[in-house]
Every structure is written in C-alpha cells, then in structure tokens.
C-alpha positions in Angstrom: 54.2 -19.8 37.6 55.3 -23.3 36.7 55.7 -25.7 38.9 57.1 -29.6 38.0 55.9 -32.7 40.2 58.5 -34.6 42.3 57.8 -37.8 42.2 60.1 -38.3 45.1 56.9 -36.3 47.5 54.5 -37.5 45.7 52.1 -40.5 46.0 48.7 -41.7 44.7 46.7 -44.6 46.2 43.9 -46.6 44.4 41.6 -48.4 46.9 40.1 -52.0 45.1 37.2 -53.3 47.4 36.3 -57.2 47.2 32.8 -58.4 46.6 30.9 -60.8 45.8 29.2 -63.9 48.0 32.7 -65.5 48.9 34.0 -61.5 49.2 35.3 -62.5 52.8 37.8 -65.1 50.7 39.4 -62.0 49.1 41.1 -59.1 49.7 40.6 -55.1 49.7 44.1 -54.1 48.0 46.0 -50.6 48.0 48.0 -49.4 44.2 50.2 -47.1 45.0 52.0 -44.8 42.6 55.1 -42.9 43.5 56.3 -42.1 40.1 53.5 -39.4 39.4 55.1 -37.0 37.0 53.9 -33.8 35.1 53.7 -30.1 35.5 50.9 -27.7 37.2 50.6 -23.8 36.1 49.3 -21.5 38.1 48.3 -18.2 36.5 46.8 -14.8 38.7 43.3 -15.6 37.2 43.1 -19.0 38.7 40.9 -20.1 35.9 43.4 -20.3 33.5 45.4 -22.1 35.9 46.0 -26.0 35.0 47.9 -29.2 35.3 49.0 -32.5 33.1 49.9 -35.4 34.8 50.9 -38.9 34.4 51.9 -42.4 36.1 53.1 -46.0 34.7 50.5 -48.5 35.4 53.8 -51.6 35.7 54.9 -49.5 38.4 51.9 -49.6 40.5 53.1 -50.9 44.1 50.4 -53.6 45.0 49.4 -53.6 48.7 52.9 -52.0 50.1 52.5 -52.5 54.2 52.3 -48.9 54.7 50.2 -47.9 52.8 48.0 -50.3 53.8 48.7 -50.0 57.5 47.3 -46.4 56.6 44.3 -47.4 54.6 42.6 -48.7 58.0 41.1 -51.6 59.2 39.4 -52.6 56.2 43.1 -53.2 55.0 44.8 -55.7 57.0 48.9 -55.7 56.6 49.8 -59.1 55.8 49.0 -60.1 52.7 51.2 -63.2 51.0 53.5 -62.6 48.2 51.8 -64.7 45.8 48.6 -62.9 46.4 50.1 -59.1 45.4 52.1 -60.9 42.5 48.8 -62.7 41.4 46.9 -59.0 41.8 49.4 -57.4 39.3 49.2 -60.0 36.8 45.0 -59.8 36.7 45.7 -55.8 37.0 47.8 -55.4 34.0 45.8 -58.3 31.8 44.2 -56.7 28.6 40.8 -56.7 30.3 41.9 -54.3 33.2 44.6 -51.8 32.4 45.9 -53.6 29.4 49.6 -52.4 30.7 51.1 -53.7 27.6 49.1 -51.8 25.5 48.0 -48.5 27.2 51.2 -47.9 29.7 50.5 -44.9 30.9 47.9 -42.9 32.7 47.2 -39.7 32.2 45.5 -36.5 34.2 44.8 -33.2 32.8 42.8 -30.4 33.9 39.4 -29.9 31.9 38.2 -27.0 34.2 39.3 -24.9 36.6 37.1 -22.5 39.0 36.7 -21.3 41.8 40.1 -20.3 43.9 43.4 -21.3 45.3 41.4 -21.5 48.7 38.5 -23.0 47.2 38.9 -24.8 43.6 36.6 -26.7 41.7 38.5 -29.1 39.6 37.6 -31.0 36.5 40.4 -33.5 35.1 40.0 -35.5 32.4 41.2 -38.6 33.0 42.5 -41.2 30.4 43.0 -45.2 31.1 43.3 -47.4 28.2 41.8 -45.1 25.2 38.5 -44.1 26.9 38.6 -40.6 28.3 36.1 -38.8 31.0 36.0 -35.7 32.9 35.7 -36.7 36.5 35.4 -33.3 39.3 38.3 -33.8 41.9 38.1 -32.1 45.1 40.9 -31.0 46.2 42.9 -28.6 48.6 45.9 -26.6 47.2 48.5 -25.0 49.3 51.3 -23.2 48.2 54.2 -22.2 50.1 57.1 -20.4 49.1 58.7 -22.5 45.8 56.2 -25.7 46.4 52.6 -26.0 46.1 50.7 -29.3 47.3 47.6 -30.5 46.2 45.6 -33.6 48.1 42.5 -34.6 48.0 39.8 -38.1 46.8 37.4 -38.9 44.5 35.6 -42.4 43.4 35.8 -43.7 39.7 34.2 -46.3 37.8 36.2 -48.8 36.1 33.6 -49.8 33.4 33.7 -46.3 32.7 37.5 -46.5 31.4 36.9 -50.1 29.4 37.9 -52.1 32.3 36.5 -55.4 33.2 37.0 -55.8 37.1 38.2 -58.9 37.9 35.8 -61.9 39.3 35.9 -65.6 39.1 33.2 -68.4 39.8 30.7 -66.5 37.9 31.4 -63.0 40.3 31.0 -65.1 43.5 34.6 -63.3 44.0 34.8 -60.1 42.6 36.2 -56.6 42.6 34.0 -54.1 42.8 33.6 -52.0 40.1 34.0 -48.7 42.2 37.6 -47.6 42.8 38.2 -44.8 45.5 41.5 -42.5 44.7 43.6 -40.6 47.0 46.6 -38.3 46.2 49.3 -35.7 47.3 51.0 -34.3 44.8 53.9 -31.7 45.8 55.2 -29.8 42.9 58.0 -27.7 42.8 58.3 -24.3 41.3 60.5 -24.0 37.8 
C-alpha cells in the first residue's frame, strides 16, 4: 500500500542547545517543519516496506510559541523577533545549511526490520551533499486509510558539513548535537 504524507498533520521539530561559557546569554531554539512531504510503502513483508521524504530548509519556523511552550522548560516562550530573524539568517548561511545552495532535506529509508509493532529503522539522511544512515526509532500505527509514525533521534551537525554557529571564539555557541522529533501522518493512495 502507498500512502502520501500530509503536510497539513505533519510536523518535525529540531531542538538547537546553547553552549558555551556565556551559554546562559543565548538561547535553546525549536525549527519546526510543517511542510514535510514524501510517500511511505508499506508491503506484507515489512522488510521491503519503505519511505522518501523531504522538507525546505527556508521554511523552517524558528522558535514558533507553541512549539516551544511544548519543548519544556529549557524553552522559554518569549523570545524577540530580531532574535528568531537573526537565528534564520546564521541557519541558512553557507556554513550551516547553506539554504541557497542545498534547499532541501531529504529522508529515505536505508533499512527496514523488524515489524509494524516493533521496527527498526535506518534512514539515510541527506543535508547539504554529505549523506549518513542514522537508526530512527520509531512507532508506526496505522488505522484504517492513515498510518502515523513518531518518534526521536540525536544527529550531529559536523556530521552533515555544518559548522554550528559560535562567536567570541565559542564563548557562545550551539552545540553541535541536534535532538529531532517528528509525527508524520500519511495517508493512503
């Protein structure tokens, strides 16, 4: 069975820690992505089940209220519009996502084991041109015409060519690690 993504359903949070010495001068920021598109297959040997996804990196939402309001305390809501306009710029500059360059990111299933009640995902992820297989847990449910799939995992960004951001020689940084959480609701076709 195919199934399409709605991006409508769907969202994808990227969660950017501060650090550094002067880390308490920064702030922890929420991406969020709710124009995830792509297409999942699900076949009756789950193995050769799979998926191919993809999101524009200019329309990452930087630090929307909600989402932070849900991220927790390490997240506090008000953060000034020149701050979220000054994280997009250093975001899309050629040392981070290059936006200009690379626009899109792209998700596709490496491997697939396991079951619809307990899989065991690799994707290969792509940011920029560099390309590595990262396992995503995650927890499928279908029901009737839609199937969901949610779950979190941790990347590196040094591991895609990107140069977290930092300034006065990393006294104020972002840390290099990048935690990523998604719910993806897919529609049959």
């Amino acid at each position: 069975m195919l199934y399409q993504i709605d991006p409508q359903a769907s969202v994808l949070h990227i969660f950017v820690y501060r650090g550094g010495t002067f880390a308490r001068l920064g702030h922890n920021h929420v991406m969020t992505s709710k124009s995830v598109q792509g297409r999942v297959w699900m076949r009756s040997q789950f193995a050769s089940s799979g998926f191919e996804l993809s999101f524009p990196v200019a329309n990452l939402i930087v630090d929307d209220p909600d989402a932070r309001r849900a991220a927790g305390t390490d997240f506090p809501p008000d953060i000034p519009d020149a701050d979220k306009e000054g994280t997009r710029k250093n975001m899309l500059r050629k040392e981070v996502l290059d936006g200009e360059s690379y626009p899109n990111v792209t998700v596709k299933s490496a491997t697939v084991e396991g079951s619809v009640q307990a899989p065991k995902i690799t994707a290969r992820i792509t940011i920029k041109n560099a390309s590595r297989d990262v396992v995503v847990p995650a927890t499928i449910v279908m029901n009737g015409e839609r199937l969901t799939a949610s779950g979190e995992f941790e990347i590196l960004q040094t591991d895609f060519g990107m140069k977290p951001f930092s300034v006065a020689l990393g006294a104020l940084e972002v840390q290099d690690r990048l935690r990523v959480r998604f719910n993806l609701v897919a529609a049959k076709r």
